[in-house]
N, C-alpha and C positions, 0 to 999 in steps of 0.2 A: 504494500500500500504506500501509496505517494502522501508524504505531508510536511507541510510546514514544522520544524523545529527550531528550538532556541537554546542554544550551546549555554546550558547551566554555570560552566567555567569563567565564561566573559561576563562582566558585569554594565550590564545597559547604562548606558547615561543619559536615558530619557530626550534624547536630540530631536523624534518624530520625524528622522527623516524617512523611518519604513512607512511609517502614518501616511505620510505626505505621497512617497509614493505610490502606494495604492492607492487613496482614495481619485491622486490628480490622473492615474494612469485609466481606470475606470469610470471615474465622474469630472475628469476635467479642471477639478476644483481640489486646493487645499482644505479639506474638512474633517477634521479627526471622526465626526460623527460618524461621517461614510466609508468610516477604511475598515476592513476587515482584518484588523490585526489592530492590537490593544496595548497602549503601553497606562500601567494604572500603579500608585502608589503601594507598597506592602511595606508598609513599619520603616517607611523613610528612603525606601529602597526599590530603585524602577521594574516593577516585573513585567516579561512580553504576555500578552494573550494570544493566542493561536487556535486556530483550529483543530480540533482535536481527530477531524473525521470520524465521530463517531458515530453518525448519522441519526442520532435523533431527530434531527430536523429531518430528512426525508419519514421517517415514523409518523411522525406529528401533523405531517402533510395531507390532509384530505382530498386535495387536488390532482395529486401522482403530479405535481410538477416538480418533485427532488428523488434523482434517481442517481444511485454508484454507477458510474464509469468502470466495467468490468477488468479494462489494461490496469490503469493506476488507482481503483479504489476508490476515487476521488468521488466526494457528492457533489453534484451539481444544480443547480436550479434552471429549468425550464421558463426561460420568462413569457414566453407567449402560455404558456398552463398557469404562471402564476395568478393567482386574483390580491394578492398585496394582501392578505392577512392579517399575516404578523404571528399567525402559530407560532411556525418555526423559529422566529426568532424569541419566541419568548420561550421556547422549548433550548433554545442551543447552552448547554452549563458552561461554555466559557465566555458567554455574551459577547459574540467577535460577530454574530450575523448583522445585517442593517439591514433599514427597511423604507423605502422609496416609494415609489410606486409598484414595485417589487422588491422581494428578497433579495439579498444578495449574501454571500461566503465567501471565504478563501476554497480558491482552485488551486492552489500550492504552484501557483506560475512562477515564484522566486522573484519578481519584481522588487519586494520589499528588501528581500538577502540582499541582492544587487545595489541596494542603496544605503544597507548598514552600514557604517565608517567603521565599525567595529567588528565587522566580520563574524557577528552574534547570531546570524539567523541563517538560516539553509532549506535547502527541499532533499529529504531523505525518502528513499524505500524502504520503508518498515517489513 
């Protein structure tokens, strides 16, 4: 399985430039709101959110518009099945989904990795 991870060893410095990248890569715009990937406080200390693929979001879906990618695992959302909800994201336990006029997730593209200065994030086969 394909996913987003975040090297435990390196310690985040909260920069948002993986924020940035996702959200401006897929919305065009800098908006922490809309990026699929989470940087949030733990006890003074920046921790990553990530997608965990575990697909409760496609579970939670009543619409069958989130289905695994059988090559890498990966859940994905259907935007023309979507009807914007909000199940799934109130379903997802690492609250990394957003919600627009549709769902959206992390697809484990590495756009964010590619923009960490810190070399803290990756796309692994689990």
């Amino acid at each position: 399985m394909k996913k987003l991870v975040a090297n435990k060893q390196i310690r985040c410095m909260a920069c948002l430039s993986c924020v940035r990248a996702c959200s401006e890569a897929f919305y065009k715009v800098f908006d922490p709101v809309k990026s699929c990937i989470q940087i949030v406080d733990n006890k003074g200390e920046a921790k990553v959110k990530t997608c965990i693929q575990c697909g409760k979001c496609m579970r939670t879906c009543t619409h069958g518009a989130i289905t695994q990618n059988p090559k890498t695992g990966v859940y994905m959302i259907n935007k023309k099945l979507c009807v914007g909800c909000g199940d799934c994201v109130k379903a997802c336990p690492m609250q990394v989904m957003t919600l627009g006029d549709v769902a959206t997730k992390c697809i484990a593209c590495g756009i964010c990795a590619k923009a960490c200065p810190m070399e803290l994030l990756g796309v692994e086969e689990k």
